[in-house]
N, C-alpha and C positions, 0 to 999 in steps of 0.2 A: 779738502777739509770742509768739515760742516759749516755752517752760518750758526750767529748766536742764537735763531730763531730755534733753532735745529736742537739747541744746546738747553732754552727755556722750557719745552713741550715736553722732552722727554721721549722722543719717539721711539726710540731701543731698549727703553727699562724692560720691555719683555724678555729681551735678551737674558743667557746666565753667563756671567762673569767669574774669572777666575777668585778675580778678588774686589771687592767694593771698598771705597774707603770711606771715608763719614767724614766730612772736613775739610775743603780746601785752603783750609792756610797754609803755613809756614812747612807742618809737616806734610801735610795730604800731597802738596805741590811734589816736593822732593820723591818722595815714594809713589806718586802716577808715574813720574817720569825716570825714575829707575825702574821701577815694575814692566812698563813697556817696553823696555829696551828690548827685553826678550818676544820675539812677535810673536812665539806661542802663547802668550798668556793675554787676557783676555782684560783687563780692567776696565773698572768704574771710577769715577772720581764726582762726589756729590758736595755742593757747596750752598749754601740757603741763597749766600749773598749775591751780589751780580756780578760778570765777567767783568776779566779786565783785557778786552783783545788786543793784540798784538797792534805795538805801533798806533793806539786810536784807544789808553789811557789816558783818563780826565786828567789836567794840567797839575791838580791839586795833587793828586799820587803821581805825578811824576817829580814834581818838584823837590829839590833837594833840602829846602825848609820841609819841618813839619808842620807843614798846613792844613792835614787833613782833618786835624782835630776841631778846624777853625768852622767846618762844613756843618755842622749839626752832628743827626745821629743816619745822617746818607750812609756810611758804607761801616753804623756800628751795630748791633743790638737794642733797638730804641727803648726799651724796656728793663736792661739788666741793672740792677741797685745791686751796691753790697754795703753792708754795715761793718766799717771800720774798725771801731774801738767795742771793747768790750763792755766799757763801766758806760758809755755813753751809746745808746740806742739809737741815735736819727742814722738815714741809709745814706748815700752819694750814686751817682749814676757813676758806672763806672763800664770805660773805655776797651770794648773786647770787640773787633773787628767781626764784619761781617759781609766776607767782599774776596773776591779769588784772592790767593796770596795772605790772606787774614794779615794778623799783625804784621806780618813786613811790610806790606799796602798801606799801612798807615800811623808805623812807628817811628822813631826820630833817629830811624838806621842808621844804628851805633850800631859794629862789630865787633863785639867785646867776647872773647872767650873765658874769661875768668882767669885762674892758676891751677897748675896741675893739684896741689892738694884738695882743689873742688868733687876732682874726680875718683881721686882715692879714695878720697872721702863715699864715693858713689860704692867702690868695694868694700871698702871696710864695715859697710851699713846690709852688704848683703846682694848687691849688684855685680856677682862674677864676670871679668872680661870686663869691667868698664873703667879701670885707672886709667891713670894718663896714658903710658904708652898703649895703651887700648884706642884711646879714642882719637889722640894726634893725627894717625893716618884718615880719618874719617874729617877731621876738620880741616886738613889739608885738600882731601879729594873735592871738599865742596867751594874753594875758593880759588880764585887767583887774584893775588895780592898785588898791585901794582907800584909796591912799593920795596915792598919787601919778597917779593918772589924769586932771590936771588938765593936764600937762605931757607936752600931747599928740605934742610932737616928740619925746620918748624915751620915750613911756608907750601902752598900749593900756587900753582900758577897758569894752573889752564882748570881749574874748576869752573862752575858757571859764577859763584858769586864776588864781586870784583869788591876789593877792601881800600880805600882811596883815604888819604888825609891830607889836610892843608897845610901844604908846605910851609918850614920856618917862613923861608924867604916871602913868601906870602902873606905873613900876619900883620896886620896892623899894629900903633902902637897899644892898644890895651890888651892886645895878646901877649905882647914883650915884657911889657910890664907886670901881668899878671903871673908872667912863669918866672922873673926875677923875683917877685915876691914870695912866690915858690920855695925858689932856691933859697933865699934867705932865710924860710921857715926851715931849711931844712930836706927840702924834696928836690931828688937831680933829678932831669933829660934820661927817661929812661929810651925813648924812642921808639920799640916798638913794644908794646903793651903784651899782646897777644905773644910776645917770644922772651920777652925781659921779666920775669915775674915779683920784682922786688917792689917798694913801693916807690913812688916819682910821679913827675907831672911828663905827658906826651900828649902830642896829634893822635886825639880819638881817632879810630879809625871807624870808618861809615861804610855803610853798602852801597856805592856810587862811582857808579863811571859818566865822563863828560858833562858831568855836571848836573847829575840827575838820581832820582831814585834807583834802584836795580830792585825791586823786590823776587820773593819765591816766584810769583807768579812768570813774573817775565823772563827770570831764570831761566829756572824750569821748564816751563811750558809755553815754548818756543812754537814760532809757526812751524819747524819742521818735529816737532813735539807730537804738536796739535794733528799734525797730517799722519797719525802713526793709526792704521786702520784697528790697530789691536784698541786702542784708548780713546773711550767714551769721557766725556766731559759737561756736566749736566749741572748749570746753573738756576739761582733762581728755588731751589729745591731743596727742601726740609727734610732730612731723614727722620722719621717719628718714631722707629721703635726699628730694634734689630729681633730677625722671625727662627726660631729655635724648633727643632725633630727632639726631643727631649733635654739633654744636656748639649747637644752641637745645634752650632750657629748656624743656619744656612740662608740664609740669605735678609735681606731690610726691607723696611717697607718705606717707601717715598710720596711724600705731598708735592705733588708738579703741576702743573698747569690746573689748578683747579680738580687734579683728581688724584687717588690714593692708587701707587702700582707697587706692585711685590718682587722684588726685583733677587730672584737665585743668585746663590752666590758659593763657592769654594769656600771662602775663607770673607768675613769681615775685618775692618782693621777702621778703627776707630781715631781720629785726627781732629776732633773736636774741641782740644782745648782742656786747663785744669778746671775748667768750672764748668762745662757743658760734657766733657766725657763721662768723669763720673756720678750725673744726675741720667744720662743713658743708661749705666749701667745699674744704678736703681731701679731705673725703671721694669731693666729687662730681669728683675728675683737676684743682682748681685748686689751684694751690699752688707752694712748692718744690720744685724738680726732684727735691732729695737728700730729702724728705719723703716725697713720694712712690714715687723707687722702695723707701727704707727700708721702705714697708707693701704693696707689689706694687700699686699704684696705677693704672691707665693715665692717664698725663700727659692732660687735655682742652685745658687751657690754662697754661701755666709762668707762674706769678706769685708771684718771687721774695719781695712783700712781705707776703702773705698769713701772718698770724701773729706778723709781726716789728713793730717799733716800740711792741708794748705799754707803757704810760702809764699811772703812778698816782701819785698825793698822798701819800708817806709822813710819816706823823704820828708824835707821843706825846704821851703825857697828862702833865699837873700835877695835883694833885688838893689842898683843903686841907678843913679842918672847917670848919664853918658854925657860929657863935656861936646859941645859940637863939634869941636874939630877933632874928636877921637872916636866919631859914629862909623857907623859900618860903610866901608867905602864899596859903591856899586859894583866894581870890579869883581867883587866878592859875593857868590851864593849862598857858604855857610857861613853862618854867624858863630859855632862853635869851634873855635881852638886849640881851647887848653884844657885837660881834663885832667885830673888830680886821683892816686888810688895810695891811702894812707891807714895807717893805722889808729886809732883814740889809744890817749892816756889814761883811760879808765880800767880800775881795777876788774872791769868782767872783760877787757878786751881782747880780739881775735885778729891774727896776722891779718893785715888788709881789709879791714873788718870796715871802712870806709871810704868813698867816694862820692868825687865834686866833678859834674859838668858845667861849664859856665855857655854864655852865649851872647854878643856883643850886641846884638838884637832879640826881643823877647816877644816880637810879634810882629802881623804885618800891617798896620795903624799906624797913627802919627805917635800914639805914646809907645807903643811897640819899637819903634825905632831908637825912642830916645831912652830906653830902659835894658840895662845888662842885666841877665840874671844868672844864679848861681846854685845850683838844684844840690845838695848834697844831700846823700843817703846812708841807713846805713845796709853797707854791702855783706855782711855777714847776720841776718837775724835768726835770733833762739826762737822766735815767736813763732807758734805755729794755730791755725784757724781752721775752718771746717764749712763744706760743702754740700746740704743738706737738700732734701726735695722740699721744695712748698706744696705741691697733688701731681698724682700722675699724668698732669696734661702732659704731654710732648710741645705743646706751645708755650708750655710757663717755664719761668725764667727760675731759677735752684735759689735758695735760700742762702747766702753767701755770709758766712763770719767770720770776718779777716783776724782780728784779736792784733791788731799792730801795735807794735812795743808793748804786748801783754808780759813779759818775759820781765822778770831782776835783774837791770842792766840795761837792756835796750834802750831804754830812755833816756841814760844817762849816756850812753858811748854818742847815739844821736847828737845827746846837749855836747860833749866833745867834740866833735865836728861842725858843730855850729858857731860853735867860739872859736874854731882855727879859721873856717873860710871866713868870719865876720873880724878878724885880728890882720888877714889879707887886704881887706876892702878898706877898712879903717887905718891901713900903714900907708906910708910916705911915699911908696914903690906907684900907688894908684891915686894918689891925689891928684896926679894933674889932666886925669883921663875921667875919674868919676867921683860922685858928690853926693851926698842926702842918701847914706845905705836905709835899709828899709827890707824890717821883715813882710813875708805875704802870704796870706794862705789862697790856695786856688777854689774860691767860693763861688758857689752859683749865679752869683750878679758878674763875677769876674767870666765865668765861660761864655754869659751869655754875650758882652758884650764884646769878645773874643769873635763870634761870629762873624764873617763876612756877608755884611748888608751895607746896603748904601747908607743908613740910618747912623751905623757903626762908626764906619771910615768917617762922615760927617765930624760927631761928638768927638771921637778918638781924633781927631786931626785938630780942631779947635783945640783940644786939653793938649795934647800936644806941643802946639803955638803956646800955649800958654807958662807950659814948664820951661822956655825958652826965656821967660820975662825975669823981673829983677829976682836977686834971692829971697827976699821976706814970702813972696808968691810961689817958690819953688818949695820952698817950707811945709809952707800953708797945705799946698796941694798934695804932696808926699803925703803929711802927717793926716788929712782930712778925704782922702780921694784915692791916693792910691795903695796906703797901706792900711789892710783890717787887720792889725796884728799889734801888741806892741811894739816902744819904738826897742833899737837895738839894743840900746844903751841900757834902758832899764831891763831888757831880757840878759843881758850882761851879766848885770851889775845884783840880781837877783837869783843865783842856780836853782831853787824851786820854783819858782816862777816860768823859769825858760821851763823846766822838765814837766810842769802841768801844760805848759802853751802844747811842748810838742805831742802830749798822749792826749790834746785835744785837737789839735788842728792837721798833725803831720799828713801824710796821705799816702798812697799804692802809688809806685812808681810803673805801678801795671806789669809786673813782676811774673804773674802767679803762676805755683810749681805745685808741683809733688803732690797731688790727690791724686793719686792709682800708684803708688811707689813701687818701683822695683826692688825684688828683694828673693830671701831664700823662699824654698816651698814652705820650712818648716815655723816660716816667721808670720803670724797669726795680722801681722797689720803691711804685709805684702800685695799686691793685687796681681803684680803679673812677674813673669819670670824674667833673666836676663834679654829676649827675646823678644818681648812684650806680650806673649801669650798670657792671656789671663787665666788667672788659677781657677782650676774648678769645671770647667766649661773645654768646650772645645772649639777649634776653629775659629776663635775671636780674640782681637789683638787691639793693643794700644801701642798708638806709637809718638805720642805727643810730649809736649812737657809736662802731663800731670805726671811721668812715669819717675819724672827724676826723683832720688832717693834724699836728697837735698839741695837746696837752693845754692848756685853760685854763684862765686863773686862779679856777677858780668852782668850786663845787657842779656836776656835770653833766651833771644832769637838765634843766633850763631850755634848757640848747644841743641838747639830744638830742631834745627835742619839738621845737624851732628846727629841726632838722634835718629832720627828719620833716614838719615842714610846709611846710617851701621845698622837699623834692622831691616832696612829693605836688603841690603846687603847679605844679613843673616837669614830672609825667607827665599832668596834666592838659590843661597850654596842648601838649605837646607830643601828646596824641591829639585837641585841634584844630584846629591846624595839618591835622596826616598828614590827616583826614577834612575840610577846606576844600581840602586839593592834589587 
């Protein structure tokens, strides 16, 4: 096997490959290493970000906390903003990995599949071959469940990606407590998420074996992966533009070591993510007509949806104190338990249209310890945003407008789920495990001091200590320190109030979908077909989450390697066909 020096230089981009992919994350990973199975073909796998080698992964992505967020912008996009809301302008930096593995290397590996109605939904929109019993087999193929692998009609058990949850018998008291208060609201033990699809409180399941991350990367692209002579693996390296003979793709051009190589190719296949694939394919003449002549573009191919239907999760936190003697016992890695998938009483509401993660630790600090928090989102949004160019540099970052809770209703199903998980917190089930709830929005003084510095752990250890001291002082500090929000009570006790807070502060649960949707030929805001073939063009493919035709109710990463391996799957049988005709 090569060395990663081998992998930073780029010494074989002269080569031509069967297929190049654009993308190391979640999908790129899946599809190099289905693609090489077969040792005739010839692959490329291009990732900007840095490797992650085998067995000799930073502590920070291995670990089963999500810490990685805690590092800076090391293994993100140090430059990507998007703008939130619509009626309000200011941007937020927002969390798009940039690092073998992409987001599995640095999400909070939850394996959430959604419900089957997610994926009919994918047909019914125009995505042939992708309902449920379509894609089960493919989410099956990609995991082995260590839990549920016994239940082999919705479960797989020799996949690479291992689905782990924290045993009842495991949970501390605020996890008992919080699923009794559950149950009291109304929500049973569904137990396995991913095969029970009603709503209930269960053990999230995570991507972790022995107590560790499992990302794409290490999946995937195993050392006997890596040793496959067919599959080049080339970090460090920017793909800048994919290179066109008219309307067919033939191959990309790469920024590696300080120099620009052109690298032939069969087929392209683009893995770059909803917000980085289709500002490529802007780049390259596909797109909106008014997009591109706004940057002197020459039109290749007019694909009106290219960019548009952007999709995310918007969330907020609850947050309360942790009694000392119900803090996270060391025995224990995850802090997250109990996970909640319900529906709002609101008049625009959708089957399962909401979801609560909690987490009995909310960081790795002394107030991090002493703070439970409660993320509920809503899981089902109408809201839909757009992914625009800012100039044709291949180094700039796409003009990104989420429009979160832009939609009639969104804001209000939100406010519904914020009054049930804050009627959980404030019942009798949790008084004797936590204290002083408290809303919080995740503001730039909050990430920064979120960082791991000596500076940090100092300040955060002191406030700490200090939330420990009489209650007048725990008050104080709650209300002055650790919450920028209202307090709960008045966002209660006020419905307009809460519904302005949330279409001002809520945020991306880092969600994002659906800019290149899959759909018919004859559907004008389509971008690629059920295969990921992009309309118009030839030989050039998507195979990421922008593809999805609509947001599901999940974590989603699980659907995005899903994806990634029912169409490596599908360019497989489809190169032996063409070589059997």
């Amino acid at each position: 096997m090569m060395d990663r020096s081998y992998h930073r230089d780029g010494a074989a981009l002269g080569n031509r490959f069967d297929y190049v992919i654009a993308g190391g994350g979640s999908a790129g990973c899946v599809a190099a290493a289905r693609l090489s199975e077969n040792p005739a073909i010839r692959v490329l796998l291009v990732e900007a970000g840095v490797d992650t080698v085998p067995g000799q992964e930073p502590p920070e992505i291995r670990s089963p906390a999500p810490t990685v967020i805690f590092h800076g912008t090391r293994y993100m996009w140090p430059d990507l903003r998007v703008i939130p809301f619509k009626e309000r302008p200011g941007s937020r930096f927002y969390e798009q990995a940039r690092v073998l593995g992409g987001g599995s290397s640095i999400n909070a590996q939850v394996g959430n599949r959604g419900i089957p109605d997610d994926y009919d939904e994918w047909e019914r929109l125009g995505a042939a071959g992708w309902g449920w019993p379509d894609v089960l087999p493919f989410f099956r193929k990609l995991e082995h469940d260590l839990d549920y692998a016994g239940n082999a009609e919705m479960h797989g058990a020799d996949g690479p990606i291992p689905l782990y949850r924290v045993p009842r018998a495991e949970w501390p008291e605020f996890s008992l407590r919080l699923a009794a208060a559950a149950e009291k609201a109304g929500l049973r033990d569904i137990g396995d998420q991913n095969g029970i699809f009603s709503d209930g409180y269960f053990a999230p399941a995570y991507t972790n074996e022995n107590q560790e991350r499992v990302s794409a990367a290490m999946a995937y692209l195993t050392p006997a992966v890596r040793a496959r002579a067919n599959l080049t693996i080339v970090t460090d390296s920017l793909v800048t533009r994919i290179d066109f003979a008219g309307q067919r793709a033939i191959g990309v051009e790469v920024e590696t070591g300080g120099r620009i190589v052109h690298v032939p190719a069969g087929e392209v296949i683009l893995a770059l993510g909803a917000l980085q694939t289709p500002a490529m394919l802007m780049r390259a003449g596909i797109g909106p007509a008014a997009v591109l002549a706004r940057h002197g573009i020459t039109p290749r191919a007019v694909r009106e949806g290219v960019g548009k239907n952007l999709r995310d999760h918007p969330g907020t936190h609850l947050c309360a104190l942790v009694k000392p003697q119900a803090r996270m016992p060391k025995r224990l890695k995850k802090s997250g338990h109990v996970a909640l998938r319900f529906t709002s009483s609101n008049a625009a509401s959708l089957p399962s249209d909401l979801y609560m993660h909690s987490g009995l630790s909310s960081g790795w600090h002394g107030v991090g310890r002493r703070v439970a928090y409660f993320y509920v989102w809503l899981n089902k949004s109408r809201s839909t945003g757009e992914v625009v160019l800012k100039d044709t540099d291949p180094h700039s970052m796409p003009l990104v407008h989420m429009n979160l809770l832009g939609v009639d209703g969104d804001a209000e199903r939100l406010a519904d789920g914020f009054r049930f998980i804050a009627g959980l917190l404030c019942g009798a089930d949790m008084a004797p495990v936590i204290g002083h709830p408290f809303a919080v929005r995740f503001s730039p003084f909050i990430r920064m001091m979120s960082q791991v510095r000596r500076s940090n752990r100092l300040i955060m250890g002191l406030l700490g200590r200090l939330l420990d001291g009489p209650a007048w002082l725990r008050r104080f500090l709650v209300s002055n320190v650790l919450s920028n929000a209202p307090s709960v009570d008045a966002l209660l006790r006020d419905p307009a109030r809460l519904k302005r807070y949330l279409k001002r502060y809520a945020m991306s649960v880092s969600h994002v979908t659906c800019t290149c949707r899959m759909g018919r030929a004859d559907d004008p805001m389509a971008v690629v077909d059920a295969e990921g073939r992009v309309y118009g063009v030839e030989n050039l493919r998507v195979i990421d989450a922008s593809v999805m035709p609509s947001l599901p109710r999940a974590n989603t990463n699980l659907a995005t390697m899903m994806i990634a391996e029912k169409m490596s799957d599908a360019i497989l049988r489809g190169r032996t066909v063409r070589r059997a005709g």
